[in-house]
N, C-alpha and C positions, 0 to 999 in steps of 0.2 A: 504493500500500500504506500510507504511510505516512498520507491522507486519510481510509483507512476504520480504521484505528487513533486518530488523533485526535476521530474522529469518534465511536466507541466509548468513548471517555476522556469526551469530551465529554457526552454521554447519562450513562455513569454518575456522574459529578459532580452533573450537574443531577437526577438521581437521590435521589442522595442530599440532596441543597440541598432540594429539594422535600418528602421527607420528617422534615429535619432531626435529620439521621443525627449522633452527634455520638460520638466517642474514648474509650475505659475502656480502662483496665487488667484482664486476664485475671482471671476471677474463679474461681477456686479452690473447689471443694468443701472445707467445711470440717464435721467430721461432730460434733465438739464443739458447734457453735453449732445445726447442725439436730435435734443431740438435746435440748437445750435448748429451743428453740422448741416442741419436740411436748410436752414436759414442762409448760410452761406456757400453752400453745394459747391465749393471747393473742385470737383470732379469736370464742371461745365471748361472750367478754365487753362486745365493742363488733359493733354491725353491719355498721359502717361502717368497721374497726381499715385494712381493706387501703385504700392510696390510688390506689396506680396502679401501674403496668406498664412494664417497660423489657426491649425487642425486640431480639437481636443481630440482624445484619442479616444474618446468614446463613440464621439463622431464618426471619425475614418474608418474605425473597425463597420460600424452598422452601416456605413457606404460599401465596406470593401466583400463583406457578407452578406448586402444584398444586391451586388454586381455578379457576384459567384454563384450563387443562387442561379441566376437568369440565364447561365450557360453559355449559349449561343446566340442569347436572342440581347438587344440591350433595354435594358431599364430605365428609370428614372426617379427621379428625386430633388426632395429641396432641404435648402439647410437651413438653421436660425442662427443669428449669430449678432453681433455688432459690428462697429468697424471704430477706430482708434486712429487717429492721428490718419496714415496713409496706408495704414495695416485694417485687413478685413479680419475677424475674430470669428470662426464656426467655433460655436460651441452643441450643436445638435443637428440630426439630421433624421428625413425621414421620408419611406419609399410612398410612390405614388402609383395605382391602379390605370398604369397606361399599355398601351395597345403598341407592342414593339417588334419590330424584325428583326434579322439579322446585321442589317444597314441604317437602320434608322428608328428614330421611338417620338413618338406623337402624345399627345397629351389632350383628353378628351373634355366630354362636359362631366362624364365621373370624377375625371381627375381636380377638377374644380370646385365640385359637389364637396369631394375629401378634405379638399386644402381648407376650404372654407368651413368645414365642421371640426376640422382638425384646430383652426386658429382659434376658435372657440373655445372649447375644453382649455388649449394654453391659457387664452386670458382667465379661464375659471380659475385653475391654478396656482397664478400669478405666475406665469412663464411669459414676461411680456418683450422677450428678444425679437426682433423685424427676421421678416424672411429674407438672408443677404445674398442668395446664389440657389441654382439646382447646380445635380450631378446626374452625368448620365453614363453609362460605360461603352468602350471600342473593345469587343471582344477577340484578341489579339491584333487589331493593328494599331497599337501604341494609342496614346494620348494627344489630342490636337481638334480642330473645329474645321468639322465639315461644312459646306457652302449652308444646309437645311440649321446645323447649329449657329452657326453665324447670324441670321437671321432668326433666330430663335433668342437672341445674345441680345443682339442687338434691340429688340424687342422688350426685352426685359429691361434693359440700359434706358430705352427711352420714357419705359413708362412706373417703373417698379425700383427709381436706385436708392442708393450704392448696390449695385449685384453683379455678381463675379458667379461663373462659370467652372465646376472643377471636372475631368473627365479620367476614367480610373479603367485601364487594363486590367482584368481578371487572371486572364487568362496568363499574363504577362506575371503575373504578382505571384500565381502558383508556381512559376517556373522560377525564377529570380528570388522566392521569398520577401525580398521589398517591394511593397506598395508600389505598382507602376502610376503616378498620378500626375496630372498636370491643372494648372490653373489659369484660364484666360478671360480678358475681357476685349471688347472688340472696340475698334474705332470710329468716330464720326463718320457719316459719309460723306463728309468731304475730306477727310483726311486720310495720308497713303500711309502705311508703315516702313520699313527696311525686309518687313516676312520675317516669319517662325524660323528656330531654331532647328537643325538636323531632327529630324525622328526618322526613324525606323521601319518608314511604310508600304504595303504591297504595291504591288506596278496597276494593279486594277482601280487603287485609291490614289495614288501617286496624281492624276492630272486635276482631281478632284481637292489634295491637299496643297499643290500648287497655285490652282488660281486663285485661293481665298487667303493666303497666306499671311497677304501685307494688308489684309481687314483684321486683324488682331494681334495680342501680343502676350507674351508669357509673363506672369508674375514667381516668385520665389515663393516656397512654401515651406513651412517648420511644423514639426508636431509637440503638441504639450499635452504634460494630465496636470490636473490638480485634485487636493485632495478629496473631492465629493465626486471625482471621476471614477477613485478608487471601486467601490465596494458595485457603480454600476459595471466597470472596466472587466473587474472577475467575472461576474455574470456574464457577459458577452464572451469573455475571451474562453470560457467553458468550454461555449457551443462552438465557438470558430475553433477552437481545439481539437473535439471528438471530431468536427468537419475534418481539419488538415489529414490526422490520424488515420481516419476511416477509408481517406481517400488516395490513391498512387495520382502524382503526378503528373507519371511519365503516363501512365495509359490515361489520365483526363487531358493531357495536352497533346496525344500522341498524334491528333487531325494538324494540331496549330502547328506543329514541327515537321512534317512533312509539306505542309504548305508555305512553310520557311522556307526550305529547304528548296523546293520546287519555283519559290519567288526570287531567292537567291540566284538560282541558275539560270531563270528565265532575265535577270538584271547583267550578270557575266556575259550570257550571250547576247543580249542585245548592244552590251560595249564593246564587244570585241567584231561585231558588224557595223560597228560607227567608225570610220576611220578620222573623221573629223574630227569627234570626240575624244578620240586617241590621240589624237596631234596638239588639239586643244590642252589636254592635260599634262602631255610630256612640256612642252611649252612653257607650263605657268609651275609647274613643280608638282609636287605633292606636298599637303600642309606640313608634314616633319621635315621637309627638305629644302633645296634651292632648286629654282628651274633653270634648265639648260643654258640660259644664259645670263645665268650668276644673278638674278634677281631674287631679291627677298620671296621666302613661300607664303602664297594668298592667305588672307584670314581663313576665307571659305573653303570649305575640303571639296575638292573635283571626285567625278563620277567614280572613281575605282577607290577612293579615302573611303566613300560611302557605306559602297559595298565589300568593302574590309570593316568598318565597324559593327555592320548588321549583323556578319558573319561572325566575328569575334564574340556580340554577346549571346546569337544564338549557340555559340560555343560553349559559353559563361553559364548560360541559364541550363542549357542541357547538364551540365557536370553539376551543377546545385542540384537540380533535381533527383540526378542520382545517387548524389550522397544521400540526400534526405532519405531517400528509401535504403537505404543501408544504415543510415541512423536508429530508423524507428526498427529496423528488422532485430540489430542489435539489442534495442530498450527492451521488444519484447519477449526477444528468445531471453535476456537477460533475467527477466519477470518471470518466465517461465521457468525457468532451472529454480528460480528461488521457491516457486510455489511448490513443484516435485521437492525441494529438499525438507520443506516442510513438512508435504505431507509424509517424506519419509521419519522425520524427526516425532511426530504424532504417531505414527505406526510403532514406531520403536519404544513410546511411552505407554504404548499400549499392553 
């Protein structure tokens, strides 16, 4: 008993170590300061005013348990939360009854029906945190805002703010063990960006995550508990427990890795029939190098840096996941031997 208790301490520590979960102080609705903030909406005036995101961890887990839940199909959800100076604050989150596919998740007149009976009960409560973002999941193709989110973003932006957009890989997260998550909000429309940061995307989403690129922009995100996190934190972390436990990795990712695999090769061969693309990039270097003609290497990594990163962390994630199942095979044969030695030791006192 006491094996499969450390063993559970054990996982959630590295848990947390992994996502770099780190201690606050309870934060307080404070209604002075958020009337304030709506008064001067600060947000109208820069585009870029919010910087980043800090995730209670009771929050993320009940995002990242009910992304995984949903499989294949994506989900959706909203969070409560505040916002502080140019930092957004989730401190809760909670699934919403929508009609989702494999590409995409829609948000009904139930879904509105819930939110607004749901908002209710909080104010009974006194849970009187604003709703400051949804979350919706890309099951395995990374985190990022499709053209339909964008528009969905942007929407919310205009009529519902401060509200920020977080988007959470499952399938990514089971493989990796960290949370795959990102955080966005989108731009004016009249305003262009520089575009999103490298991710990791298949070639079938790739023109879709292209053209919307420079309509939004990535914030920085941190995770915390505090202490009233605690006693809900164990309770959660129970059930995402027996889930990880109960479940092999490698046979729940084993579609998403073949189509890695398959996306990977299909990106190789299509660089190695660009001869353009190949001249283009011997040319300008590779980002760890100098290009051929002694010039500094680009900020931006060229088409084959790419597809060496993709590869590397499909690399990364596959050997996590293997350990993992060699871990837990360990913990239990380990259980096992102690429960036989027992019952030997009981026999013997018999």
């Amino acid at each position: 008993m006491e094996d499969k208790h450390s063993a559970k301490e054990i996982a959630k520590k590295t848990w947390e170590m992994e996502n770099d979960v780190t201690e606050r102080d309870i934060l307080k609705f404070n209604e002075e300061e958020n009337d304030k903030l709506f008064d001067t909406r600060p947000w109208l005036k820069d585009p870029h005013y919010f910087k980043d995101v800090k995730i209670s961890v009771t929050a993320l887990i009940k995002m990242v348990t009910h992304c995984r839940r949903g499989g294949d199909i994506e989900v959706m959800g909203l969070m409560q939360g505040k916002v502080i100076g140019t930092s957004f604050y989730v401190l809760d989150a909670f699934g919403l009854p929508v009609e989702g596919t494999e590409t995409r998740v829609n948000a009904g007149a139930e879904a509105n029906e819930y939110l607004g009976d749901y908002m209710e009960v909080c104010e009974d409560v006194g849970r009187l945190e604003n709703i400051c973002g949804w979350y919706h999941s890309h099951p395995g193709y990374a985190p990022w805002l499709s053209g339909i989110d964008v528009g969905t973003q942007s929407l919310y932006q205009a009529h519902q703010e401060p509200f920020v957009a977080i988007v959470i890989d499952p399938k990514r997260t089971i493989s990796s063990g960290k949370v795959d998550i990102g955080c966005f909000r989108t731009y004016p429309e009249d305003y262009k960006g520089k575009g999103s940061e490298f991710e990791s995307v298949p070639m079938e989403k790739i023109e879709d995550f292209g053209a919307h690129a420079n309509r939004y922009y990535k914030l920085e995100h941190s995770i915390f508990k505090s202490e009233l996190d605690q006693s809900q934190f164990e309770f959660l972390w129970n059930q995402y427990w027996v889930q990880t436990l109960s479940t092999s990795s490698l046979l729940l990712c084993k579609e998403a890795v073949a189509n890695t695999i398959t996306d990977i090769s299909e990106k190789v061969h299509k660089y190695k029939n660009n001869p353009m693309l190949m001249r283009r990039d011997k040319l300008v270097g590779y980002t760890t190098g100098r290009g051929e003609r002694g010039g500094e290497a680009p900020k931006k990594d060229n088409e084959i840096a790419k597809i060496n990163k993709g590869t590397t962390k499909m690399v990364l994630d596959n050997s996590h996941m293997l350990m993992s199942e060699v871990l837990k095979s360990m913990i239990f044969s380990h259980i096992e031997c102690n429960d036989e030695e027992a019952k030997k030791d009981v026999e013997m006192e018999k």
